[in-house]
N, C-alpha and C positions, 0 to 999 in steps of 0.2 A: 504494500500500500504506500503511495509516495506521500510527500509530507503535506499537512496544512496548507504549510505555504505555496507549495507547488500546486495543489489541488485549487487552491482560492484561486492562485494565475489563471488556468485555467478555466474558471469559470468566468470569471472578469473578460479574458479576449475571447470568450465564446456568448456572451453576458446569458447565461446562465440565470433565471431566475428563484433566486434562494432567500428565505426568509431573514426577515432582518434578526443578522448575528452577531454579536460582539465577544470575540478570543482574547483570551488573557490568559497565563497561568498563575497571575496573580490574585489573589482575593482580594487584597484593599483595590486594583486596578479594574475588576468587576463590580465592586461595589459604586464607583463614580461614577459606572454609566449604569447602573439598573435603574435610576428615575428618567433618564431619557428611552427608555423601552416601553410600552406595553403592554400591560400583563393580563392576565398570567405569564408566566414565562417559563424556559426548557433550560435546565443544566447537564450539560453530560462533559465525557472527555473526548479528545481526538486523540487516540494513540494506534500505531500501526499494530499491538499485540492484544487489543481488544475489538472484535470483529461484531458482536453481538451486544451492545453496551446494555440491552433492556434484561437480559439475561441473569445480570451478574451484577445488577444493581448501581451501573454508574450511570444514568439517564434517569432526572429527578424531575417530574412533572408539576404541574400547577402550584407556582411559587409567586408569592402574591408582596413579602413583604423583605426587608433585610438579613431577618433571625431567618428565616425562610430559606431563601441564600445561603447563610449561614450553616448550615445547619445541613443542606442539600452538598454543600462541596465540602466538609467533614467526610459523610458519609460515604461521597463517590470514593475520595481519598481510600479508605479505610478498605471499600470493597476493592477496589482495584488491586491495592495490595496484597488482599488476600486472594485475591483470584491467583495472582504470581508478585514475588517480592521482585521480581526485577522488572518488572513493568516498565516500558515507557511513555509517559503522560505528554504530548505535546503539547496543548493546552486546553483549557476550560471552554467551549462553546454554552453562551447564554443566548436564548433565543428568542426570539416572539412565536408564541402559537399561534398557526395558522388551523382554519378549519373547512370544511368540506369533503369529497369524497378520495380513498386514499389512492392512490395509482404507483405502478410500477414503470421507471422507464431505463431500460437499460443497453449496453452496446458490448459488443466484442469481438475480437480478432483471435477467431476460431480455427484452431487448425485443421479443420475437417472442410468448413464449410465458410470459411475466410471470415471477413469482414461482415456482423450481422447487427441489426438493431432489434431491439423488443421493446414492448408495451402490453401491462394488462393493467387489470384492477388489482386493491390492493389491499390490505388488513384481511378482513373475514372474508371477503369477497375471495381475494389468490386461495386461502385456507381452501376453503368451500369450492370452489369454482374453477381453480387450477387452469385458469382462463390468460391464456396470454397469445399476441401473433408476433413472428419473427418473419422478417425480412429479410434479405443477403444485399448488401450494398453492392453500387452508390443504388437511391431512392430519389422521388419527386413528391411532389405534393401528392399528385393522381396515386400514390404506394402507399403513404402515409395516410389517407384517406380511406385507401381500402382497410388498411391495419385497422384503423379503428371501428369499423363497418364488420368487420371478421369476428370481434369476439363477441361474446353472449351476451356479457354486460352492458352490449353499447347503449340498449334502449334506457338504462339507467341514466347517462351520459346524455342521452339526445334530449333530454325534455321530460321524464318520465313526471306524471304530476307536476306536472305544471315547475318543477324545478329547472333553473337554467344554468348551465358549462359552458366556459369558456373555449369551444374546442379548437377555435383559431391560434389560441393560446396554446393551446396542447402538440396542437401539429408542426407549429414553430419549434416548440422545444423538442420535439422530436425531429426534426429538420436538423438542428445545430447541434444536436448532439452525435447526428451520423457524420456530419460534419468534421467535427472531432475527432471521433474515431478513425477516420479516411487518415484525417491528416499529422495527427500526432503519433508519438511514440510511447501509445498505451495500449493498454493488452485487453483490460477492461473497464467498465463503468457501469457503476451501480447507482441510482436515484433513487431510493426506499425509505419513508415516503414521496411521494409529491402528492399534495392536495392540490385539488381542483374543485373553482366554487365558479359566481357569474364578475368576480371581478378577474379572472386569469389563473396559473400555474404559480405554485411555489414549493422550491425544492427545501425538505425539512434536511435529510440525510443525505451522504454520498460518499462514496469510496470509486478510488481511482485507483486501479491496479497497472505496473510495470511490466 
């Protein structure tokens, strides 16, 4: 998994749309911006030896006040440790919660079947429904359109009750992220979640593999 900072590049010259985050692995240097956030808020770590942060207890959810904070980055600390004493923490991601439906959007450079992108749904939905379409690059919008068309979910996505998705939004980000994958020097990409609601796409997680 490459670092934070390599990851953030990344998403910046691809403009990647990701929830507003602020990294620190400081605590007094998280605390000076939790009043410029939004809350509730998300505390986890970015470290390349923790792949599953909900697992093991380093991703603290609905944190509303300072002790809160507090309190949430002891904790990750403490678990991370014990998951393995040689851990590496790169730093503290504090987040704003985003909400809407959760999606999968991922890419890789397979040695079987080369360069491919995916998309499905995401939380209970992947659980249950094991719903996803894969492409083989490069792709166009008319590809991208089918992908979303292909899986089961879509009528959720398209309007179901009267609820509305941004899917213009959706299909951009799936655009630039095959993108990336054509043109960089990574192996894979992982987006887990992205929420999608009627204001656009926002990427909560992501791992970028070498």
């Amino acid at each position: 998994m490459i670092t934070f900072k390599e990851s953030l590049s990344l998403i910046r010259k691809y403009k990647l749309p990701i929830v507003k985050t602020y990294a620190s692995l400081d605590f007094n240097d998280l605390i000076k911006h939790f009043e410029k956030m939004r809350k509730p808020l998300i505390l986890k770590v970015y470290s390349p030896d923790i792949v599953h942060k909900t697992d093991i207890g380093c991703l603290v959810s609905e944190i509303y006040t300072k002790s809160q904070l507090k309190e949430a980055y002891k904790r990750i600390l403490k678990n991370a440790f014990s998951f393995s004493v040689n851990v590496r923490i790169e730093c503290f991601l504090m987040q704003e919660v985003e909400r809407g439906i959760e999606l999968i959007v991922g890419a890789k450079n397979d040695e079987t079947f080369g360069k491919i992108v995916l998309f499905g749904l995401g939380g209970i939905y992947a659980e249950v429904l094991e719903d996803v379409a894969i492409r083989a690059l490069p792709i166009d919008e008319r590809d991208i359109d089918s992908m979303l068309k292909q899986i089961k979910g879509f009528k959720i996505l398209s309007g179901y009750r009267g609820k509305k998705f941004d899917l213009e939004s959706l299909k951009l980000l799936i655009l630039k992220l095959s993108r990336l994958i054509e043109r960089e020097e990574i192996k894979e990409v992982d987006l887990n979640p992205v929420f999608i609601n009627e204001r656009g796409v926002r990427i909560a997680d992501w791992k970028f593999y070498r």
